[in-house]
N, C-alpha and C positions, 0 to 999 in steps of 0.2 A: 102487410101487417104493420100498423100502428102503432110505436108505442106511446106510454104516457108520458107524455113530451114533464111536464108539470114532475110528475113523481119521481123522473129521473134528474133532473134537477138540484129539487129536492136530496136526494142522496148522493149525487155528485159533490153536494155541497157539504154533506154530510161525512164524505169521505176525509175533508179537510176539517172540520170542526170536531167532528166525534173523537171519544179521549178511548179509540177500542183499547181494552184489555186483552192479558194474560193469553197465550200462545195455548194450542191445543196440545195435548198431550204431558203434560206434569207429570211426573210420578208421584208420588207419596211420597219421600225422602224428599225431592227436589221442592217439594210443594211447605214440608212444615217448615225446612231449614230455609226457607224462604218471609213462612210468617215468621218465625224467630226474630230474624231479621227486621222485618217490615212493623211488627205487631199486628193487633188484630183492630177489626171495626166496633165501633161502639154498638153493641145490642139495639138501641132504640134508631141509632140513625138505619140500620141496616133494615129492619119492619120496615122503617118507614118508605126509605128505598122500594122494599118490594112489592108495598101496597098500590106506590103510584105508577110502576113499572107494569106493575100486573092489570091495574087500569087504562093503563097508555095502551099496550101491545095489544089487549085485548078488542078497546072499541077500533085502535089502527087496524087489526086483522080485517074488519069488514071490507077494504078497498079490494081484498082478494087479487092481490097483482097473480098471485098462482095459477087464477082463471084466465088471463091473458096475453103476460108479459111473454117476449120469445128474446131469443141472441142473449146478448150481454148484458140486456136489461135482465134478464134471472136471477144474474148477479147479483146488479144494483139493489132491486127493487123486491125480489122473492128473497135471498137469501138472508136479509137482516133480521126477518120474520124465522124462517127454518134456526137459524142459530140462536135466535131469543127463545124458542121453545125448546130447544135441545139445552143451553144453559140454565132453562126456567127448569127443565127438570133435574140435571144437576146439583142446581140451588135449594130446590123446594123436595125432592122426591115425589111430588104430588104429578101422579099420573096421566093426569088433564092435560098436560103442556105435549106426551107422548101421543094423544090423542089428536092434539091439533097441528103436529107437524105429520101425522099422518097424512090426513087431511088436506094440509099444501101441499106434501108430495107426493099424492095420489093425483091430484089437479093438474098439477105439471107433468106428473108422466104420463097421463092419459092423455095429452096435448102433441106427444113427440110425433112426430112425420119419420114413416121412411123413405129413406135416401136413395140414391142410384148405387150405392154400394152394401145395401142392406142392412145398415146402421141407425139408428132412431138418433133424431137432432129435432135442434129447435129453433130453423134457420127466419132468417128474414133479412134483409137487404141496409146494407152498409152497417155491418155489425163488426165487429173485433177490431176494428182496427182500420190500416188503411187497404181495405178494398170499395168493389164496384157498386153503384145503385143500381146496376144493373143486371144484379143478381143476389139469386138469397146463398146465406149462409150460415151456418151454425161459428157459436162462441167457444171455442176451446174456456176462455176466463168465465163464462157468466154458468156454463154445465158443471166447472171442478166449485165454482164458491157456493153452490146451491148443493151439490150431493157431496160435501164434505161435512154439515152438520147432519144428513141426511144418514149418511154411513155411517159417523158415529152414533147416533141413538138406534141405526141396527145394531152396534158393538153392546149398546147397553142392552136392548133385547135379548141381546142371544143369551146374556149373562147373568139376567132375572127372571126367575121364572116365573111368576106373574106377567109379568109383560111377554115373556117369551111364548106362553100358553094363549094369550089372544091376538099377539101380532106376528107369533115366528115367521110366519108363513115371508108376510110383508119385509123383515128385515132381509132376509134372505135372495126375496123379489129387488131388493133395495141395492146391496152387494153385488147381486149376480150383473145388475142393470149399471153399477159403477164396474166394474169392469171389461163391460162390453164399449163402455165408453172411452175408457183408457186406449182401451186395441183403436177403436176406432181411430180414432187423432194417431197413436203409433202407424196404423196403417194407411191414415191417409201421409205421411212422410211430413207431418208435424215437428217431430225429435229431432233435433243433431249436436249431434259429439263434435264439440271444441277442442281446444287445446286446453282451457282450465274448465271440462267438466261436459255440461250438455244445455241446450237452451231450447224453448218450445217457439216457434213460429208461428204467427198468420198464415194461413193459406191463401194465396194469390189465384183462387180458382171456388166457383161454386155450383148450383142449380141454376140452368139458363129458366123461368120461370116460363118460355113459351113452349120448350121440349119437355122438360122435368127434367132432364140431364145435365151432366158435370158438361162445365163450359171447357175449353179446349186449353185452359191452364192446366188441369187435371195430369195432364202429360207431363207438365214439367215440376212433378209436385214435393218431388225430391230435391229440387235445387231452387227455385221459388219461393217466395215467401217474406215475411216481415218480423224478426225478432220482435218478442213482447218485449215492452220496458218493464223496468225490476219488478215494479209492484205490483204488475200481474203475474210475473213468472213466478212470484213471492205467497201470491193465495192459488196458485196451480200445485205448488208443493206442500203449500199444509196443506190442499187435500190429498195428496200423493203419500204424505205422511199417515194420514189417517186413515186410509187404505191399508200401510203398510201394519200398522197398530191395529186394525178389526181382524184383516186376513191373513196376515204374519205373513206374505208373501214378498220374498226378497226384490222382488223388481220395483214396487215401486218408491222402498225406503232404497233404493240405489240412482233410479230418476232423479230423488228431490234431493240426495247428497249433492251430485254432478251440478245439477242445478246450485249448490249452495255453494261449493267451489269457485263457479267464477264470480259468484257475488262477493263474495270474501277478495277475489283479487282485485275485484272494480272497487274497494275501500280504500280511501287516500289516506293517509297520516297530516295532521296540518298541528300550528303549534308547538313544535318541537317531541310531536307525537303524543300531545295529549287528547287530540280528539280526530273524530273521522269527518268524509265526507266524501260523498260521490254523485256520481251524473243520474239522472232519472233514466236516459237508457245510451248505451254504448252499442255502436256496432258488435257482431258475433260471429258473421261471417260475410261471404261475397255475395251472399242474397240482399245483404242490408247496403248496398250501393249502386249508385245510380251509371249509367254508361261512360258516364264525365267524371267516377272516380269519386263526385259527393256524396254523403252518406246521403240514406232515405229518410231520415229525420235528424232534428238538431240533437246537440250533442252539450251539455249542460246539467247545473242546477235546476229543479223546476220551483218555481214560486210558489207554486200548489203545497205547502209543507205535511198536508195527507198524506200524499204519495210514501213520504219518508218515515211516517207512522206505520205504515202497512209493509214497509221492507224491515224494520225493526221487529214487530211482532214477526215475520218470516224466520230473521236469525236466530231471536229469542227459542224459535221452537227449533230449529234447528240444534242449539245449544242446548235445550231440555230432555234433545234425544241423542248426545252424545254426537251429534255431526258437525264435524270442521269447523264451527264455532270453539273457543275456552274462553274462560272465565277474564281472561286480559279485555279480551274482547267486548264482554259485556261491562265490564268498568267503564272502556272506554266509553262505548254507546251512555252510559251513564254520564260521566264528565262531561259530553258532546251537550247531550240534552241537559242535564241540571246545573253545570256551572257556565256554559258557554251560550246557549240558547233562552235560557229562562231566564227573566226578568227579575229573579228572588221576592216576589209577591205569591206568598199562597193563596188568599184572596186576591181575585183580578187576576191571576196568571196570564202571563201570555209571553209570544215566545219568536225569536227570530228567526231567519230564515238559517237554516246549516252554515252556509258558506258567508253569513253578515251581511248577504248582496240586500239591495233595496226593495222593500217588498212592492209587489204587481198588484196596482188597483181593482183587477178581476179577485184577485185572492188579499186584498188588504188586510182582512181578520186574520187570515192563517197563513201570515210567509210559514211560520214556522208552528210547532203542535206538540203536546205532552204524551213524548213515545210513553204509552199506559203500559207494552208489554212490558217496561223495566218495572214498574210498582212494587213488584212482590219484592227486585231486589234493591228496593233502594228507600227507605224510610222517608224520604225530603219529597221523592215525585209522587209517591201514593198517599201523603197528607197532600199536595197540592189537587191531584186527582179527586179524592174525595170530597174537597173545598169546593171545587169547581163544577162536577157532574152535574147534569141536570137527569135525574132517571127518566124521567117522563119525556128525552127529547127523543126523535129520532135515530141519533148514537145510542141515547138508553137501549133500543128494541133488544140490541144483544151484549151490549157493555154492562148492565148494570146487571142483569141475571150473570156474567159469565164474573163479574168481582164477587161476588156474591159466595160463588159456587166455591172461588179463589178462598177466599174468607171462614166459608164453611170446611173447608180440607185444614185451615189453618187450625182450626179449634173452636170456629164461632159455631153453635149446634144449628143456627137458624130459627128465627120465628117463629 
């Protein structure tokens, strides 16, 4: 299985440029004491946003990665779409947008394979991480960032009855299908309990493609494996969050705590403790090292200044839902990104790498990136966000419906 070499690219690179927005799950209280703060969008920029947003996503949907894409491209490549339409309808209340993430996730899960262990995935060969070409596998990261907008718009289902009267049936099909996927990865011995909390793993084992059967890692699948780096283990928990928030079921807002635990301890102090900074992935345990005592991967800053935008929006939601984040916290993250990283141009923004190191010619546009999750709380990075967003890029697909949404909870009524 193929994928689009081109498209994922594309959104690799997108992961570094794109200015994602606002953490899922806001409350109401957290969301206006937030526009307070922030103020609100000007009425005409905000249309205007949504007109070209809604023109962009729309002719993009034709590439229908839904129809194709398998592993961790789901991620990349299906989920920018599933969350542009679950924010489009957030933002808009207009129906259409419930329609068309139908649509992708109907595409996708009529695609899934089952397994040797009777679990539906969406494997293909050297996916998640570091494994084999010599066998397929499914993405723990590319199945949680696709059915996390996917089980939110079944939360709004259930809770409109309009939408609940022509799609319950679906949202329902939608929940029941994300938590068979949760067991799944629990049961294949994905999970483990640290000393500061819990972290998800690569599986070091898959479908040998000439049997159909688990290759003979399968055995050792409790001790085996690859710690994710932060950033994935960081979109594995807002979907575990947003599980937790549709199905109100305590296990998986107790997963993405644990998880948020040892991220919080992997945070440095630097400056005399005015801002943070940490590694793109830290060993976790004795699976993450090699017989000679090195770890399985370096151990560092990464250049990629993406990466550290999508561990932000992690804590930010961690913090909006009362978990092992406080408000110290999120200053800090603030002072990190706005007085230590930014260049002070709201027009032209750009931004340094965390740690000051010298930016990497693969990533020269983005050693560093405007963590968008703080916006709501910080008046200086949400004028420079808005300066800068392009709606109609690529990031637009689900940044700019999800400010939007941000904006509309604030007091903006929308277009």
């Amino acid at each position: 299985m193929k994928s689009n070499t081109s498209g994922l690219c594309k959104a690799l690179l997108a992961v570094a440029m794109a200015l994602v927005l606002a953490p899922v799950g806001a409350s109401g209280a957290e969301s206006a004491a937030a526009g307070a703060k922030a103020g609100k969008m000007e009425d005409a920029r905000a249309r205007d946003w949504l007109a070209r947003w809604d023109n962009n996503i729309t002719n993009d949907a034709r590439n229908r990665y839904c129809d194709r894409e398998m592993g961790e491209e789901i991620g990349w490549l299906v989920a920018p779409f599933l969350n542009g339409f679950y924010y489009g309808y957030a933002a808009t209340q207009d129906p259409k947008w419930v329609g068309m993430l139908v649509d992708w996730a109907d595409a996708l899960i009529k695609r899934g394979v089952k397994e040797p262990d009777g679990y539906i995935g969406w494997p293909k060969g050297g996916t998640g991480g570091a494994v084999s070409e010599d066998f397929y596998t499914d993405s723990l990261l590319g199945e949680a960032m696709a059915l996390r907008p996917i089980v939110l718009m079944a939360g709004e289902i259930r809770k409109t009855p309009a939408l609940k009267e022509k799609y319950g049936p679906k949202a329902e099909e939608y929940i029941r299908l994300a938590g068979q996927v949760f067991e799944k990865w629990d049961k294949r011995g994905c999970w483990r309990e640290v000393k500061d909390g819990g972290v998800w793993v690569v599986p070091a084992f898959g479908i040998d493609p000439k049997t159909g059967q688990w290759t003979d890692g399968y055995e050792r699948r409790r001790t085996d494996g690859f710690t994710n780096p932060d950033n994935k283990e960081n979109h594995i928990a807002c979907w575990l969050i947003a599980m937790a928030d549709v199905t109100g079921k305590p296990v998986y807002k107790e997963r993405a705590e644990k998880w948020w635990r040892v991220m919080k301890s992997r945070l440095r102090l630097r400056e005399d403790g005015k801002y943070y900074v940490w590694n793109y992935w830290d060993p976790a345990g004795p699976w993450d090292y090699k017989p000679d005592g090195s770890t399985r991967h370096w151990v560092g800053v990464h250049p990629n200044g993406g990466y550290y935008g999508i561990d932000v929006e992690g804590i930010v939601t961690a913090y909006e839902h009362g978990l092992v984040f406080a408000k110290a916290d999120i200053d800090r993250l603030i002072a990190t990104n706005r007085d230590y990283m930014w260049n002070q141009q709201v027009t032209g923004a750009s931004f340094q790498r965390i740690d000051g190191g010298k930016p990497d010619p693969r990533w020269a546009k983005s050693p560093g990136v405007l963590w968008a999750a703080l916006a709501p709380y910080d008046e200086k990075l949400r004028q420079v966000f808005e300066a800068n967003h392009n709606p109609a890029s690529w990031g637009g697909l689900s940044a700019t419906p999800q400010h939007l949404a941000a904006c509309a909870r604030q007091g903006f009524a929308g277009p």
